[in-house]
C-alpha positions as CSV (number, residue, x, y, z in Angstrom):
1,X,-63.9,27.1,20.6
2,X,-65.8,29.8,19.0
3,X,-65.6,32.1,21.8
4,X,-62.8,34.9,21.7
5,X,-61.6,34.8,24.9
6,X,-61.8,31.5,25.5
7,X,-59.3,31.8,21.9
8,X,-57.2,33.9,23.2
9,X,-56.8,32.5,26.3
10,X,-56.4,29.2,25.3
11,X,-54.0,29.7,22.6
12,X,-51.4,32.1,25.0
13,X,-49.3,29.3,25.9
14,X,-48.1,28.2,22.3
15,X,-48.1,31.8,21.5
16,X,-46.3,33.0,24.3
17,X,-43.5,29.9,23.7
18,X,-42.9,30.8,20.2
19,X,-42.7,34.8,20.6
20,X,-40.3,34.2,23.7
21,X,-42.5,35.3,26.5
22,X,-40.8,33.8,29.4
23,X,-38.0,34.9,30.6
24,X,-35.7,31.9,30.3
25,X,-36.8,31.8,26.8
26,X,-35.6,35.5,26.7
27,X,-32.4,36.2,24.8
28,X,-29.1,36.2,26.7
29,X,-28.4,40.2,28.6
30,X,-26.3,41.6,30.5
31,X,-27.3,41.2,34.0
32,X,-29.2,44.2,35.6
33,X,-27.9,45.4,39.4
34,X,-30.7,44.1,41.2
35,X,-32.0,44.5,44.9
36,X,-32.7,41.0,46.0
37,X,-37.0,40.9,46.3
38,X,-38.3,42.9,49.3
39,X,-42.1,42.9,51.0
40,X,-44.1,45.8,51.6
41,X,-47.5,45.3,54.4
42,X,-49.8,47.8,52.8
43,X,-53.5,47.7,53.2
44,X,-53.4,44.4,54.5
45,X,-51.1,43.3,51.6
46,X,-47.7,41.4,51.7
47,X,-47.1,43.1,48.6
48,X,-43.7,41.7,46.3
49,X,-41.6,44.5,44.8
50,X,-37.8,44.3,43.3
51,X,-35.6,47.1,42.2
52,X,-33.1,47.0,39.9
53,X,-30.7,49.8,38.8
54,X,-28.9,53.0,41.1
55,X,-30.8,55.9,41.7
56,X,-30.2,58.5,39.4
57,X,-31.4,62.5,39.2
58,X,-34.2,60.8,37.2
59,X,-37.4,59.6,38.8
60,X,-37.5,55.4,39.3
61,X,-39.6,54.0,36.8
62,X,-42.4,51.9,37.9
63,X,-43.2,48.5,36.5
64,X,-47.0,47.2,36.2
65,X,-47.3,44.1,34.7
66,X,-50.6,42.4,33.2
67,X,-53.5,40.8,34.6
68,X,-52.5,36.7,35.4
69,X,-48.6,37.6,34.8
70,X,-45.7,38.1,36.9
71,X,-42.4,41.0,36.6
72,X,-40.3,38.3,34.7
73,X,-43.4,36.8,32.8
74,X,-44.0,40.6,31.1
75,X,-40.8,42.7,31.6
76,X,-37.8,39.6,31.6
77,X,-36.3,41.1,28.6
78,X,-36.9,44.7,28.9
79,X,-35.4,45.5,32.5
80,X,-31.6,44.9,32.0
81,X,-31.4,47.8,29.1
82,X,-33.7,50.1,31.2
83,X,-32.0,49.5,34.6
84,X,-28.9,50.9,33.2
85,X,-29.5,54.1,33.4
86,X,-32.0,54.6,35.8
87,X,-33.7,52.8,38.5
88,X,-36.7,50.4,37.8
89,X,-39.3,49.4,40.4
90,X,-41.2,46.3,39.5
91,X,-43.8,45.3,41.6
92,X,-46.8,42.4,41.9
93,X,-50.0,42.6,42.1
94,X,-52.6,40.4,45.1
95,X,-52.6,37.1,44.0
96,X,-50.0,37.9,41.3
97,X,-46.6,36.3,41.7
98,X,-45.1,36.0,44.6
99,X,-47.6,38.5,46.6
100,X,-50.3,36.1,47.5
101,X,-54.0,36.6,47.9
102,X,-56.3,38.1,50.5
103,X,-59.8,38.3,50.9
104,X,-60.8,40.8,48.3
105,X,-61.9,41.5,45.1
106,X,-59.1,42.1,42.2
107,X,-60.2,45.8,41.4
108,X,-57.8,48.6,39.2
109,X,-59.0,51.4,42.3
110,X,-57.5,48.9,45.0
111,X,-54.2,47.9,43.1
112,X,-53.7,51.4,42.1
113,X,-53.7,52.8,46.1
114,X,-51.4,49.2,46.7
115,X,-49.0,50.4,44.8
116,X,-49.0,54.1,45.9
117,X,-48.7,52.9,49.4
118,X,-45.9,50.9,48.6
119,X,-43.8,53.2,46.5
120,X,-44.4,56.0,49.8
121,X,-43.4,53.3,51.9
122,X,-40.0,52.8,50.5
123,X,-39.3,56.6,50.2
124,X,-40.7,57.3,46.5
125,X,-42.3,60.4,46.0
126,X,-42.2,61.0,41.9
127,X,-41.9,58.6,39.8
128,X,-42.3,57.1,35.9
129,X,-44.8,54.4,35.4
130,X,-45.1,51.5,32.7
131,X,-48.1,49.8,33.0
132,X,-49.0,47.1,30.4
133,X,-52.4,45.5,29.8
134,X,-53.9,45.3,33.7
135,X,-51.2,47.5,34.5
136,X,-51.6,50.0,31.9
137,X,-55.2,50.4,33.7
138,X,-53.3,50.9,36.9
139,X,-51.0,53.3,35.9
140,X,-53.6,55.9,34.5
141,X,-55.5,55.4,38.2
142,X,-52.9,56.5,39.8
143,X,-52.1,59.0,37.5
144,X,-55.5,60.3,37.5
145,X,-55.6,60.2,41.6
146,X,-52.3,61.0,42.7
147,X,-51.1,63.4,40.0
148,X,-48.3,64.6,42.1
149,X,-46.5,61.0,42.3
150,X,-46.3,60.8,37.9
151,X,-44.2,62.3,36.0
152,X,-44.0,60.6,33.1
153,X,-46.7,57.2,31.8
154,X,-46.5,54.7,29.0
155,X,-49.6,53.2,28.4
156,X,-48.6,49.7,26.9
157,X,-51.9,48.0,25.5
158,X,-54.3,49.7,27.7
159,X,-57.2,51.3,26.9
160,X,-59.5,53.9,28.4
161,X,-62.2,51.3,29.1
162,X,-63.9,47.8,27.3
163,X,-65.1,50.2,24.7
164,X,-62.1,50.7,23.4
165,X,-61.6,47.3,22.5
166,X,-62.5,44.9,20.0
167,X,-66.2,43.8,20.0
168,X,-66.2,40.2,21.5
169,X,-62.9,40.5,23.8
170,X,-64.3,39.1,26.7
171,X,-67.2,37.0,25.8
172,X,-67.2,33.7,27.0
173,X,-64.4,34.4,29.7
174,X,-66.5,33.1,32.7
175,X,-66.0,30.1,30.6
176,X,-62.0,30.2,31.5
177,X,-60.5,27.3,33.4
178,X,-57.2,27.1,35.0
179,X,-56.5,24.2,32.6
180,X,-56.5,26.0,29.5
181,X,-53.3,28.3,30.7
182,X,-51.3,24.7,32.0
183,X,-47.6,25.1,30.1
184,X,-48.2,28.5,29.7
185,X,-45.5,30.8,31.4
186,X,-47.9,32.6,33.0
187,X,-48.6,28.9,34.8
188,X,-44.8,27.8,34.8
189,X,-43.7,31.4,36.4
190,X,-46.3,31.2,39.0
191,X,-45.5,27.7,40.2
192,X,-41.7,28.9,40.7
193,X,-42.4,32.0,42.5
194,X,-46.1,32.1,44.4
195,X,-46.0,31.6,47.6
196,X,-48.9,28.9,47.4
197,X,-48.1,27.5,44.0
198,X,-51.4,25.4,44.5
199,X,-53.6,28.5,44.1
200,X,-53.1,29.2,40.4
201,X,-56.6,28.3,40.2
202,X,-57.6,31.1,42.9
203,X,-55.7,33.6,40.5
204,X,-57.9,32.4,37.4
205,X,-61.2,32.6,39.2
206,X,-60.2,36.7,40.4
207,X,-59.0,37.9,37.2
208,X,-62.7,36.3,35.8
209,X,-64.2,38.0,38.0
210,X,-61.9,41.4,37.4
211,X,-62.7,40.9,33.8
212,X,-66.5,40.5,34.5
213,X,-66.7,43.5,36.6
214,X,-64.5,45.8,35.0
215,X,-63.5,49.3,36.0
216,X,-65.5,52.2,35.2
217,X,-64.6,53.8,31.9
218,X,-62.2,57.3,32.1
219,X,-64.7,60.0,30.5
220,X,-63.2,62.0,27.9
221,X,-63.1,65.0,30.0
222,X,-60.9,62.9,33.0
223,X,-58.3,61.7,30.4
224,X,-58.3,65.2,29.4
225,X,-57.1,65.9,32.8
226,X,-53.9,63.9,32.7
227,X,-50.8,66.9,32.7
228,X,-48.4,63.7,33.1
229,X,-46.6,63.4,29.4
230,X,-47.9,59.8,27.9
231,X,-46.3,57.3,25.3
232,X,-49.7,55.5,24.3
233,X,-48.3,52.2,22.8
234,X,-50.2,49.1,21.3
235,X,-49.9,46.2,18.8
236,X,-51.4,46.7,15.2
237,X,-53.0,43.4,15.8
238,X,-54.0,44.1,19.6
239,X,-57.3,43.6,21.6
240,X,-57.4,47.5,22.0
241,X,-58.6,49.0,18.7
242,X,-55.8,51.6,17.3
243,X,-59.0,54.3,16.4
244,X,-58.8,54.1,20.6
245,X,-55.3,54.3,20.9
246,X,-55.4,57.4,18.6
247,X,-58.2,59.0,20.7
248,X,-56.1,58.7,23.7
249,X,-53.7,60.1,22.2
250,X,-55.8,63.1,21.1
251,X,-57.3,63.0,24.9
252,X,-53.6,62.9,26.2
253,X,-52.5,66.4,24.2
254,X,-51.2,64.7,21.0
255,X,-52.7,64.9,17.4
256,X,-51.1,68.2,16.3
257,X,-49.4,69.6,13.4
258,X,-45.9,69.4,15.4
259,X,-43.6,71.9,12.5
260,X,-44.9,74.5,14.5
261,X,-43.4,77.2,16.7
262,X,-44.7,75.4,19.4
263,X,-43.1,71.9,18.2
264,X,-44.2,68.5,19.6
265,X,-47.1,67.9,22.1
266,X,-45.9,66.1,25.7
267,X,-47.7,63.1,24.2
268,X,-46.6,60.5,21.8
269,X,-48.4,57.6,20.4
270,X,-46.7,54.1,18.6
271,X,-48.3,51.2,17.0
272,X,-46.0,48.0,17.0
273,X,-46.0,46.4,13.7
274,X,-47.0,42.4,13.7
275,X,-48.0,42.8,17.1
276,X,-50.5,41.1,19.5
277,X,-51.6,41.9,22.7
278,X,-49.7,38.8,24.4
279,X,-46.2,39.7,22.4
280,X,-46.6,43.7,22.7
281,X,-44.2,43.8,26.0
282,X,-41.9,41.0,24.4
283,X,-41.2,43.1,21.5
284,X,-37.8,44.9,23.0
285,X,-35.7,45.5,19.7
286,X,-39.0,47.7,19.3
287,X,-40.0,48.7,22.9
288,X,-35.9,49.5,24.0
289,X,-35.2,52.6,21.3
290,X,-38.7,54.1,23.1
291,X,-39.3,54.1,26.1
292,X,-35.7,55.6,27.2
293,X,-36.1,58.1,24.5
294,X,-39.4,59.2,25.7
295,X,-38.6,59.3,29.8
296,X,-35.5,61.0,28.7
297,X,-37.1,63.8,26.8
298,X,-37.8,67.2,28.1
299,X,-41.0,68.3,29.1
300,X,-42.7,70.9,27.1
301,X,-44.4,73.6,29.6
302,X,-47.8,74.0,28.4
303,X,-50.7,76.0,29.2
C-alpha cells in the first residue's frame, strides 16, 4: 500500500509487538497503589477512569491516552514510576476502552469538556495533564478553555493542528478497515476490557471520521495564550514535524538564551532519539527521568 496512513496503520501491530507496546509485553515493575476502575455519568457518558498513587501536596496528574488506544495500551509502563510520588488519573475516552460508545461524533471540544466534568466530579480542581497523540490534542483544549484546572501540560506527540504534520499523514485513511489493526494491542486490549468487545469496528469507523474532520487548528496568537508551563515532547522520526514542535515551543514561552538573569523559560521542549509516533509513550528509560523532573520544577513567575 502506497498510501501513508493506510502504512502506518497497517504496520502498528508488528511495530507495536516488537517496541513492547502492550502492557504484558512491558517489562516487569513494581506494582503501582491503584484504585480499582470507577465510572463517572457525564454528559451522557459512562466514562472509565482509574487512579493510582496517594494524594500528595502536588496536583494529580492526568493521563490522556491516543486516538484507538486504551490507559494500559499507551501508559502500561510509565504509571508505576509516576504513581509513586504523586497521584495519576488515567482516564478513557467514548468508544475508547472500557467507556463504550454513544451516539456522537468523536470530536477533541467534546472529549476535552468529558474529561473536565469528570475530574470536577471526583473533587479535582487543579491538576497536571499528559496527553499523547489524541490526547495531547485534548489536553491543550482544556488547557486553553479551562485555564484554571492546568497547572502544568506535556504535550507528547501532539501538534497544534494537521499542519504541523508531515505532508501525507492522513491520506488514504477513509481507506482504514478494522482488519488491518487485528493482533495489534490496540485490538487485543480492547477485546479484554470494552464493554462490547464486538464494536472494535464502531471505534475504527469514529476515529476515521475524527481524523477526516479534524479539529480546528490553535492560531499562533491562542497558543500564545497558554500561562500553563509545557514540556513539548515528540519522536525524531514522528508524524509531527520537529520545525512544529520547535514553534510550539517558541509559542509556549521557550526559545531563549536561558544563562540569563532571568534563567529558564516555564517551557521546555525534547525530541526522543530513534523515535516514532507509535513507540514515543513506550520509550520510559527516556520519558521517566522527564516528566517527574519537569512537574517537579518550580514555576518561574513571569510577566
Amino acid at each position: 500500500m502506497k498510501r501513508i496512513a493506510l502504512a502506518l496503520t497497517a504496520g502498528i501491530a508488528a511495530t507495536a509487538l516488537l517496541t513492547g507496546c502492550g502492557a504484558a509485553d512491558a517489562p516487569a515493575q513494581p506494582a503501582a497503589t491503584a484504585t480499582p476502575g470507577a465510572y463517572a455519568d457525564v454528559n451522557g457518558l459512562h466514562m472509565y477512569y482509574e487512579r493510582y498513587g496517594t494524594p500528595t501536596d502536588q496536583p494529580p496528574l492526568v493521563l490522556l491516552h491516543g486516538a484507538l488506544s486504551g490507559i494500559s495500551t499507551d501508559f502500561g509502563q510509565l504509571i508505576p514510576e509516576l504513581a509513586k510520588t504523586r497521584e495519576v488519573i488515567a482516564v478513557e475516552q467514548q468508544a475508547h476502552g472500557r467507556t463504550a460508545d454513544i451516539d456522537r461524533p468523536l470530536r477533541t471540544s467534546q472529549m476535552a469538556e468529558d474529561t473536565v466534568a469528570l475530574l470536577r466530579q471526583i473533587g479535582v480542581q487543579r491538576a497536571d495533564v499528559l496527553g499523547y497523540s489524541m490526547g495531547a490534542g485534548v489536553a491543550l483544549e482544556i488547557t486553553l478553555k479551562h485555564p484554571d484546572l492546568v497547572r502544568k501540560q506535556v504535550l507528547l506527540s501532539g501538534g497544534l493542528g494537521v499542519d504541523g504534520m508531515h505532508p501525507g499523514v492522513l491520506d488514504g485513511i477513509a481507506e482504514l478497515r478494522p482488519e488491518h489493526l487485528h493482533g495489534s494491542p490496540f485490538h487485543a486490549d480492547y477485546l479484554k476490557n470494552a464493554p462490547r468487545p464486538e464494536d472494535f469496528p464502531q471505534l475504527v469507523s469514529r476515529v476515521i471520521e475524527y481524523d477526516m474532520n479534524p479539529a480546528p487548528s490553535v492560531s499562533p496568537d491562542a497558543a500564545r495564550t497558554v500561562k500553563a508551563p509545557t514540556l513539548t515532547v515528540i519522536g525524531d522520526s514522528d508524524i509531527v514535524r520537529p520545525e512544529h514542535a520547535v514553534e510550539m515551543f517558541r509559542l509556549f514561552g521557550g526559545g531563549v538564551m536561558g544563562d540569563t538573569p532571568e534563567g529558564l523559560p516555564n517551557a521546555q521542549l525534547a525530541i526522543l532519539p530513534g523515535t516514532s509516533h507509535v513507540t514515543a509513550p513506550h520509550r520510559p528509560e527516556l520519558l521517566l527521568p522527564m516528566i517527574p523532573a519537569f512537574l517537579d520544577a518550580p514555576v518561574k513567575e513571569t510577566r
